[in-house]
C-alpha positions in Angstrom: 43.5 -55.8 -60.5 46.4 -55.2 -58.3 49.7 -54.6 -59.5 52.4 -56.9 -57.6 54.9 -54.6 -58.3 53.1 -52.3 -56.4 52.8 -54.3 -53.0 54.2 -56.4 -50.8 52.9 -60.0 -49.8 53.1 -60.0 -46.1 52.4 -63.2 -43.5 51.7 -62.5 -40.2 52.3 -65.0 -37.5 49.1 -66.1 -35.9 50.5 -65.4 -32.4 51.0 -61.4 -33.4 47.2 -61.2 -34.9 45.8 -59.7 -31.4 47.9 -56.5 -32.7 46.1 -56.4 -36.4 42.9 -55.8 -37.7 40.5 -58.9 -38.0 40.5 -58.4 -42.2 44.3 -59.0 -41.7 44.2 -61.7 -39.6 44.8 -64.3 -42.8 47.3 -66.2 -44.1 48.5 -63.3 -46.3 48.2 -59.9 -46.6 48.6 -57.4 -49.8 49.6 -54.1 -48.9 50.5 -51.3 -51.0 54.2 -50.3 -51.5 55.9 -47.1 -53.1 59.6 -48.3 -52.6 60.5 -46.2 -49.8 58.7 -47.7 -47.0 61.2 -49.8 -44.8 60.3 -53.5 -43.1 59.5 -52.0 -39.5 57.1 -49.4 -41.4 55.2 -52.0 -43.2 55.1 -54.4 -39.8 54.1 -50.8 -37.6 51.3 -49.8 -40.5 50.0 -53.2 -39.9 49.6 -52.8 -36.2 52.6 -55.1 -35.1 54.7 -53.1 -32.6 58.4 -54.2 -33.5 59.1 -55.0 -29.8 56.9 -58.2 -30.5 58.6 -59.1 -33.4 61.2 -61.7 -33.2 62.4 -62.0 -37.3 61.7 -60.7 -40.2 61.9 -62.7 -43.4 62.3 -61.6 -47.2 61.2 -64.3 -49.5 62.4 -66.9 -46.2 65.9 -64.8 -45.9 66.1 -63.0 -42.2 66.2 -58.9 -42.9 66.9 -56.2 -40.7 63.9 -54.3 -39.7 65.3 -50.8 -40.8 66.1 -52.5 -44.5 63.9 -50.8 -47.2 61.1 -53.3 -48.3 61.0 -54.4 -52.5 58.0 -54.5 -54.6 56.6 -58.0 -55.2 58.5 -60.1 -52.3 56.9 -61.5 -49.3 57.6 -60.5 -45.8 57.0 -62.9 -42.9 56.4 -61.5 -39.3 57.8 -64.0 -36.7 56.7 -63.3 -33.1 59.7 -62.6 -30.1 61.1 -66.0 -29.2 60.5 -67.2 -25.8 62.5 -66.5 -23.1 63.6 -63.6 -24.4 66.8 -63.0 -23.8 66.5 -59.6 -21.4 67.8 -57.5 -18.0 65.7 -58.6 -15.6 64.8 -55.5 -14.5 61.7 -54.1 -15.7 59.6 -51.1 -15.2 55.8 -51.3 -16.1 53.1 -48.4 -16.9 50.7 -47.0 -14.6 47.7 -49.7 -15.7 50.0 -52.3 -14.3 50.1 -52.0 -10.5 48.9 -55.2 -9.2 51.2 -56.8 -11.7 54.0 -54.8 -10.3 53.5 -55.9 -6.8 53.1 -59.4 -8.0 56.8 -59.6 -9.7 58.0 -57.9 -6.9 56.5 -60.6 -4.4 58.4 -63.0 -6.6 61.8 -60.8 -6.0 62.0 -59.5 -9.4 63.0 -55.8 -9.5 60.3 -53.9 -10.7 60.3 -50.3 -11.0 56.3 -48.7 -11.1 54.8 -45.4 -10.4 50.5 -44.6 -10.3 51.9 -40.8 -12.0 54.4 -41.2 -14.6 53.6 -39.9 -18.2 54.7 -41.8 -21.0 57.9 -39.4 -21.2 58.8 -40.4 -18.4 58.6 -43.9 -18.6 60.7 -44.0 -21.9 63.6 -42.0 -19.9 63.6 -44.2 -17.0 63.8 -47.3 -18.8 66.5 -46.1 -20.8 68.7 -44.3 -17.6 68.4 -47.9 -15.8 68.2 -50.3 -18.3 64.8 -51.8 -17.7 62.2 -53.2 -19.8 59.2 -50.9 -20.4 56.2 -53.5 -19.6 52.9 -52.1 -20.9 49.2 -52.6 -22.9 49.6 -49.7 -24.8 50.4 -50.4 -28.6 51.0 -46.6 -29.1 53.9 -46.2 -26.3 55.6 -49.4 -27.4 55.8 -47.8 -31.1 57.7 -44.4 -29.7 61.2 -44.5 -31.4 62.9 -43.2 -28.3 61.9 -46.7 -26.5 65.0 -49.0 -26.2 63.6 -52.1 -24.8 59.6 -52.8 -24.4 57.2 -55.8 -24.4 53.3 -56.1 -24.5 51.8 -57.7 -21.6 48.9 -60.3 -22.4 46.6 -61.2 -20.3 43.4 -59.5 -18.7 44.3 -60.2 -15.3 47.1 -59.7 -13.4 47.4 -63.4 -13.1 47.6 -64.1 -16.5 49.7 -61.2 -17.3 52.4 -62.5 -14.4 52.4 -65.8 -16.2 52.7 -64.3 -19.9 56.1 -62.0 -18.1 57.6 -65.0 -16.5 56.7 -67.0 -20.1 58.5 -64.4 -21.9 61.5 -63.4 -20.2 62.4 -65.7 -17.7 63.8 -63.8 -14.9 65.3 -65.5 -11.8 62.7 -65.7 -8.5 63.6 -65.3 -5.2 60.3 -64.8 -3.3 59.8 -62.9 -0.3 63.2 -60.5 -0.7 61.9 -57.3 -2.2 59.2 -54.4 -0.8 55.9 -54.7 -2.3 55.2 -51.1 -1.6 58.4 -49.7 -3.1 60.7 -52.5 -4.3 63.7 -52.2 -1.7 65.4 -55.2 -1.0 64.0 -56.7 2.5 66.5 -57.8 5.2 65.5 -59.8 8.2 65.8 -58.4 11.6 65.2 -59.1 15.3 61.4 -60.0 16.5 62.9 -57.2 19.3 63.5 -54.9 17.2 60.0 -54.0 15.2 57.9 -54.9 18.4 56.7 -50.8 18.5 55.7 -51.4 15.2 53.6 -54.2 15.3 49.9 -55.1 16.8 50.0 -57.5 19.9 48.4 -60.2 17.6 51.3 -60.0 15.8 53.7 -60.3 18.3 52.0 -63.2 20.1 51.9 -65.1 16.9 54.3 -65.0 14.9 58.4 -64.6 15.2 59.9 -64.3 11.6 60.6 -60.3 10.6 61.9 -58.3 7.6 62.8 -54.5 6.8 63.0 -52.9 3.3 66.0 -51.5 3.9 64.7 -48.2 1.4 61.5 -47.4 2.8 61.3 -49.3 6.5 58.5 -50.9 6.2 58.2 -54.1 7.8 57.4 -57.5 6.9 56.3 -61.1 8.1 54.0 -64.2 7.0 51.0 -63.4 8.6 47.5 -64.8 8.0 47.6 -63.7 4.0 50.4 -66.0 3.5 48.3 -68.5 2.2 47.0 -66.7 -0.8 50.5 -65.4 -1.8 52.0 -68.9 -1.7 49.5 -69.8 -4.0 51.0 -66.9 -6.2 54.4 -68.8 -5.7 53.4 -71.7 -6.9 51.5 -71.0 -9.5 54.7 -69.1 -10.8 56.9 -71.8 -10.0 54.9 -74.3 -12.4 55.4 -71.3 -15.1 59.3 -70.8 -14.5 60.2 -73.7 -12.4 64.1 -73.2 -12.9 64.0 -69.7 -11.7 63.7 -69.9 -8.2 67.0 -69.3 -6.2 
């Protein structure tokens, strides 16, 4: 027979149970507690990073996460409210490329690199004050992570629409490098004609430059498929367009 003394109660929102094991994923769960174990060790042991925790409740009274937990209450886990109140300025691990170039085709600045170790990730996000966007439950439990979120979705599709679901973050498409995330700034048909195919001169007129990296841009036949990116992002976030 379990002791209540000796445990906690502990509800965790249905929206957090992807993070938990399936015996967990109840309506309530008794876990063993010694006394010393605070609310953001009982939610972590459980398998809920605290990034995706929005509140905490003590027998329905809101509790810091770094508050020591007491024998016999019951602890709710409430997931992050959405939008999430953030800097829109996000940096994402090296699973997340096609992601990255997405939220940069949508303007947003997004920092990515196909080499950085999980060190580094935490002490870039930190230096520039960017959200550390990521699949990897371990890296979003590091303590040295300021500010990180859990990307849902299998495809980068879905996980652009769980990003703009979650945080919001104002659009302007067609302004930043997908290659390395410089803003673009338009320039004369003139001036990029040694850079471009005959094709491309003959057909279209319309030119940009990343101003970091040089490369140049226009709307050329694959348009098409990333308006259809636009859109579908638009009926996600429709009042974040500038």
């Amino acid at each position: 027979m379990t002791d209540e003394r000796a445990t906690l109660r502990v509800r965790i929102d249905p929206d957090l149970w992807l993070f938990v094991a399936p015996r967990h994923r109840v309506g309530q769960v008794a876990v063993p507690h010694d006394g010393t174990a605070t609310l953001g060790h009982v939610t972590e042991s459980l398998g809920v990073p605290l990034t995706e925790v929005g509140e905490l409740l003590v027998d329905g009274t809101a509790r810091e996460s770094g508050r020591r937990a007491e024998a016999g209450t019951t602890v709710e886990v409430r997931p992050v409210r959405r939008p999430q109140p953030a800097p829109p300025r996000f940096l994402l691990d090296v699973h997340l490329g096609k992601l990255a170039r997405r939220l940069r085709l949508l303007g947003v600045d997004t920092a990515y690199r196909n080499d950085a170790d999980d060190d580094e990730l935490i002490e870039r996000a930190a230096r520039e004050h960017r959200v550390l966007l990521t699949q990897d439950r371990g890296l979003l439990r590091r303590r040295a992570l300021r500010a990180g979120a859990y990307v849902r979705g299998t495809d980068p599709a879905g996980q652009l629409t769980d990003v703009l679901d979650r945080f919001a973050p104002p659009l302007a498409p067609w302004t930043r490098c997908t290659s390395c995330n410089g803003e673009l700034a338009a320039v004369p048909k003139q001036e990029v004609l040694p850079e471009i195919q005959p094709g491309t001169r003959r057909y279209y007129d319309d030119y940009a430059r990343c101003r970091d990296c040089g490369r140049v841009y226009w709307r050329g036949a694959h348009s098409r498929r990333i308006d259809g990116i636009i859109r579908a992002a638009r009926s996600v976030h429709p009042d974040g367009f500038s």
